[in-house]
Residue, then its C-alpha position, 0 to 999 in steps of 0.5 A: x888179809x885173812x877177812x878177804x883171803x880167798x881174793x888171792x885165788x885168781x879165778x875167784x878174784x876175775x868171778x867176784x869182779x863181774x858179780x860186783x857190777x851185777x848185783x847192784x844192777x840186780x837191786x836196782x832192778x828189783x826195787x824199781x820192779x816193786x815200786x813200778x808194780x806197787x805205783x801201777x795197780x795200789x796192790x800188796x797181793x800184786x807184790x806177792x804175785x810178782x815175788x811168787x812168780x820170782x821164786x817159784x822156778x826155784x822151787x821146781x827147777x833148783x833141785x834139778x839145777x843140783x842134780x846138773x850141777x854134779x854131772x856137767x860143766x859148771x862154768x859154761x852153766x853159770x855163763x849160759x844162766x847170766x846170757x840168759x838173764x842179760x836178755x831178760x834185762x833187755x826186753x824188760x828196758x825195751x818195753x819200759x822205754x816204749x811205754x808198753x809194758x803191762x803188769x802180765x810182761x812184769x810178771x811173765x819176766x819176773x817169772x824168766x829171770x827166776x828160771x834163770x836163778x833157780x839154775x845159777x844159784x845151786x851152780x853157784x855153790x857148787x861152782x866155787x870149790x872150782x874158782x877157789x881150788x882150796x876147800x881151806x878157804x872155800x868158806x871164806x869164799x862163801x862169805x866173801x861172795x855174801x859180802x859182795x852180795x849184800x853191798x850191792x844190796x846196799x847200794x842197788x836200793x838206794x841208787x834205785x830211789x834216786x834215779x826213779x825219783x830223777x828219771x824213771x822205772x825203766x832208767x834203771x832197767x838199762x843199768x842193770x843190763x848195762x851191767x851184763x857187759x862186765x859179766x861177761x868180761x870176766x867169763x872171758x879170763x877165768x880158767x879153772x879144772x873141772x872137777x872129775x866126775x863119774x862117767x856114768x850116773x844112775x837115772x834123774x829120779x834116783x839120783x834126786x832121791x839120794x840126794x834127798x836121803x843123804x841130806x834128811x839122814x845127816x842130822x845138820x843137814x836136815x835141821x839146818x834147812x828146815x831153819x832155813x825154810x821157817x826163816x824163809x817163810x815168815x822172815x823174809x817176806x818182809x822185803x815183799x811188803x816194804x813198798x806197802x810199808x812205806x805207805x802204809x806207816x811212813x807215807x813216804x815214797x821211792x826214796x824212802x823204800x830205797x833208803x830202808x831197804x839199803x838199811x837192811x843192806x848195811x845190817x847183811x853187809x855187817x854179817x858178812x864182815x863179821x862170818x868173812x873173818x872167822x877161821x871156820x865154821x865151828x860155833x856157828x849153829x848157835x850164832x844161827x839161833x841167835x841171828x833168828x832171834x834178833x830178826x824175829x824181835x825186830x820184825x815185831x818192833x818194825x810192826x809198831x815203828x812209825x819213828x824213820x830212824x828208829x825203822x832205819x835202825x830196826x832194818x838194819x837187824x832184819x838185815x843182819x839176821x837174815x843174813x847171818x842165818x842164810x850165809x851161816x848155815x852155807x857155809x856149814x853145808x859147804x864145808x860137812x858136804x860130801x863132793x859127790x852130792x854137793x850140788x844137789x844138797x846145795x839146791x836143796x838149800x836155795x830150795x830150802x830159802x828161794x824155793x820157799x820165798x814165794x809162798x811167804x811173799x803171796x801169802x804176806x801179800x794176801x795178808x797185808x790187803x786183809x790186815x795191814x802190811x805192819x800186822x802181817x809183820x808182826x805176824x811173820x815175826x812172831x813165828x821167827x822167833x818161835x821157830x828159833x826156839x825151837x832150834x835152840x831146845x835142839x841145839x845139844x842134839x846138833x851139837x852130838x851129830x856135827x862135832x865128830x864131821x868137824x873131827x874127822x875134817x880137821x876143824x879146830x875146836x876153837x873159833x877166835 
């Protein structure tokens, strides 16, 4: 089947398998995080708080990550970072289930599982050119990943507003560490051919600045993660405020925020069907621009909504923009990237997105305690779309630097 075909390469189909059970105990984890934070102290600046602490590590460590993830074993990388944050998963249940914990314990594992990912994700990407083999499907394999990614986003939220409401906060900790079992049963199958790599490499710093300079000098690149960073700062943070949202215009309670954000889910699940069945990647800086647009527009009527099933829908394109906008430009980077670099551009990309994350989501927080949590995302809207904009009036100025790479690659000129 030519939407899920990188499923038939064996070691990516053992991978896909293991992340399935645990990105839907991630999302459970993360929304019974928010509304436990959110219950205990009334504060959106503690959201943001608890989204800086999250993604700061990626900003500091992602580029390292890269430069790691080009010069040593990437599998026993990935293995090392899902111990790691399966401990992280069981000190957070122990202390939840002991009555103990603290808004600092919060914050300070918050803190340990964004390390954790602020490592993985740039060995991540780089790390599925080994599990596919194939730089044919390799972009399939990206979205496909993005697919399986999103339903768990999907599925986690809402199953995390249920079992709050049934049982509690620290219920949904145990599944999520629950999950790790599966993870790491499906290390313990996959075999895959380290990729060859120079036997010697210049020191850290220099390498880090010839990653830097190769992504800044390749015009895609460097507009394509500056989108990425404008979307990441003004877009995203709405996902920080939403149990402040649901408050705020809906008075609603865990449920509620399940349902919405298992909405965006839905939209991000639809964007990923819609990339996994593409043959490559031409076309889709436009359909960036265009994802960038509908996410800032709805943004802007979610600000006004106070409707439930208007907001359900509105959550659904925040969703899809988002997501089309992240996968989209992964997977063009994935496929122009030179081998010898593709770890550390692919940092610079969960820079460009995660690292950036947590100065849009303190900032959101601070906002929202000044101006309301709906005017902030308004706000946040309003700058996504003029950042689209300004993408599009450079569209013709991509297009002459990109068509050539997909030339000398062998892309065909059409998409179907």
């Amino acid at each position: 089947m030519n939407l899920l075909r990188a499923l038939r390469h064996r070691n990516f189909a053992f991978f896909l398998s293991g992340q399935i059970c645990a990105l839907i105990g991630y999302w459970i984890q993360q929304i019974a995080l928010a509304w436990l934070v959110y219950r205990l102290t009334g504060s959106a600046t503690l959201l943001g708080v608890l989204a800086f602490a999250s993604n700061l590590p990626v900003l500091l460590l992602a580029p390292f990550a890269g430069l790691w993830s080009d010069r040593f074993n990437r599998h026993r990388m990935m293995l090392a970072t899902q111990v790691f944050e399966m401990l992280q998963a069981v000190a957070l249940t122990a202390l939840a289930f002991s009555g103990a914990i603290e808004i600092w314990h919060i914050i300070a594992l918050t803190a340990l599982l964004g390390m954790c990912v602020a490592v993985e994700l740039p060995v991540r990407h780089a790390y599925l050119l080994e599990l596919v083999g194939d730089r044919q499907d390799l972009s399939n394999a990206v979205a496909v990943m993005s697919l399986i990614a999103n339903c768990g986003r999907l599925v986690g939220p809402v199953l995390a507003g249920l079992l709050i409401g049934w049982f509690s906060e620290a219920t949904c900790f145990l599944i999520n560490s629950l999950t790790y079992v599966a993870v790491l049963a499906s290390f313990a199958f996959i075999r895959v051919t380290p990729q060859q790599r120079a036997e010697s490499h210049p020191p850290a710093l220099r390498g880090l600045r010839e990653g830097l300079s190769y992504a800044w000098h390749t015009l895609p690149i460097r507009f394509l993660l500056a989108l990425l960073a404008a979307v990441a700062l003004t877009a995203a943070p709405y996902g920080t405020l939403m149990p402040a949202i649901v408050h705020e215009a809906f008075a609603g309670n865990a449920q509620t925020l399940g349902f919405l954000v298992g909405a965006a889910g839905m939209g991000a699940v639809c964007g990923t069907l819609l990339l996994a069945a593409r043959r490559n990647v031409r076309g889709l800086v436009r359909f960036i621009v265009v994802a960038a647009l509908v996410a800032g527009i709805a943004l802007i009527a979610l600000s006004w909504s106070r409707w439930l099933a208007l907001s359900l829908a509105l959550m659904v394109a925040i969703g899809f923009g988002i997501l089309v906008i992240s996968v989209s430009v992964n997977m063009i980077l994935q496929t122009i990237v030179e081998d010898d670099k593709r770890g550390r551009v692919m940092s610079l990309y969960t820079t460009a997105f995660l690292g950036v994350v947590p100065f849009g989501g303190l900032l959101a927080g601070v906002l929202a305690d000044r101006i309301g949590a709906t005017n902030t995302v308004f706000a946040g809207g309003i700058a996504c779309v003029l950042a689209a904009l300004y993408m599009a009036r450079h569209l013709p100025l991509i297009r002459s630097h990109i068509q050539p790479i997909y030339a000398r690659l062998g892309i065909p000129a059409r998409n179907p």
